[in-house]
N, C-alpha and C positions, 0 to 999 in steps of 0.2 A: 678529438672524437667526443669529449667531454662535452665541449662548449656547444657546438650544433647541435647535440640533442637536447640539451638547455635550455636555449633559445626556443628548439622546436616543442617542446613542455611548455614554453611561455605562450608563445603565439599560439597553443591548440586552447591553453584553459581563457586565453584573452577574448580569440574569438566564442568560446562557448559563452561565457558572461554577456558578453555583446549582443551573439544572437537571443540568450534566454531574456532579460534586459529588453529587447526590442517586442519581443511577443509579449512581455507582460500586460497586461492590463488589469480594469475593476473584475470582478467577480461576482456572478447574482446566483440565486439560487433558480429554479425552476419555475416555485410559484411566485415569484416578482414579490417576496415578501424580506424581511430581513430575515434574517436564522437564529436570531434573538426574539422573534415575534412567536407569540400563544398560538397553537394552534388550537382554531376552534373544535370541538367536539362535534361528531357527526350527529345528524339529528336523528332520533329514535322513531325508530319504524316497524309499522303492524306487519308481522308475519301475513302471507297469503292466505295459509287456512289455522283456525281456530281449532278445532276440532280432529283428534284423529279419525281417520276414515273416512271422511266424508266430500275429500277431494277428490279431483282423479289425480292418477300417477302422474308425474313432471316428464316428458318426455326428454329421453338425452339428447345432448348434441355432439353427440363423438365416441367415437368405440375406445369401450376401457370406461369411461364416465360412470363413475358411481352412483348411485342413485342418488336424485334428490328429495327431499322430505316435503309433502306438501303441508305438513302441519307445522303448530307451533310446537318449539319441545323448551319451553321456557323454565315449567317448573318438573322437566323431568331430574328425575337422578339418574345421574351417572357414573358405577363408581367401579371395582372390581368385584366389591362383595353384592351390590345394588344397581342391578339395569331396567331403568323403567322399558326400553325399546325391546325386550326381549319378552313383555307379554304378550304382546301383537306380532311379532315378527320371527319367534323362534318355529313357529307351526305357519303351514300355509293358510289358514284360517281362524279367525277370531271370533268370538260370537254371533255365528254364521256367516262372518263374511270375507271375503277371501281377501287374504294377505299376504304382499309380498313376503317370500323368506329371505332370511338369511343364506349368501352363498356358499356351496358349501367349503370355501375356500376361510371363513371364517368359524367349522366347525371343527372340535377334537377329534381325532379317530375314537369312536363309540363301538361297543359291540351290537352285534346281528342282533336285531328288535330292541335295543338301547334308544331311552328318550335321545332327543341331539344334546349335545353339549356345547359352548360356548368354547371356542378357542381363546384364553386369557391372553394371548399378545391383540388378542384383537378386540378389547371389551368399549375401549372407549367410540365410539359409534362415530361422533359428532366430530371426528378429527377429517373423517372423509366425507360421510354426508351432513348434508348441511341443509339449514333450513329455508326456505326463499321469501323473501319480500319482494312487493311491488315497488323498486325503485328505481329512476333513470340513470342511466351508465353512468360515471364521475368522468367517461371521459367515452370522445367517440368512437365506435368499432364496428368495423365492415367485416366482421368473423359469418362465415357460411356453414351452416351444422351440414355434415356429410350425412 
């Protein structure tokens, strides 16, 4: 009883070797480069708009999409104690001019006639929206905005 299961432990790990062994081959990466090769740095690209407010709104491409920012927010701050995006955005209006809010899915529960408040798990802005530039896809895509 010993021995035939012996043999049959040999011939199972024999053929495994055999077959792994025949499918081997070279290995590439993706981008036909080595995986020892630099990769280049992307090149630096001008935001769409310069200026708060003075774009129109980014339109979405799909429900649930968070806004996107048509400005640059290069040298805002953004920190827990310090939010540049919350001078413009905590009120529906900015030096007469109207502005998107904040949802209020990013506000504290505040009292009746309370300014809003910021919800601190949600200070960091820039983790969801984001800024856009004019750049061509890195790769092609037939995506159709619902």
């Amino acid at each position: 009883m010993k021995k035939p299961f012996q043999l049959g432990l040999i011939a199972a790990l024999t053929l495994t070797v055999v077959a792994c062994a025949s499918t081997s081959g070279t290995f590439g990466t993706l981008r036909d480069t080595g995986v020892d090769a630099p990769d280049a740095a992307p090149a630096s690209m001008t935001y769409a708009g310069k200026q708060p407010g003075q774009f129109a709104l980014i339109e979405r491409t799909f429900a649930g999409q968070p806004p996107l920012i048509p400005h640059t927010v290069e040298n805002f701050e953004i920190t827990p104690k310090e939010n540049a995006c919350l001078e413009c955005h905590i009120d529906t209006e900015f030096k007469g001019k109207k502005m998107p809010t904040l949802g209020k899915s990013h506000l504290a529960q505040a009292s009746a006639g309370a300014a809003p408040q910021l919800n601190m798990l949600r200070w960091q802005c820039d983790s969801c929206h984001v800024p856009q530039v004019d750049a061509k896809p890195l790769v092609s895509n037939d995506f159709k905005a619902n």
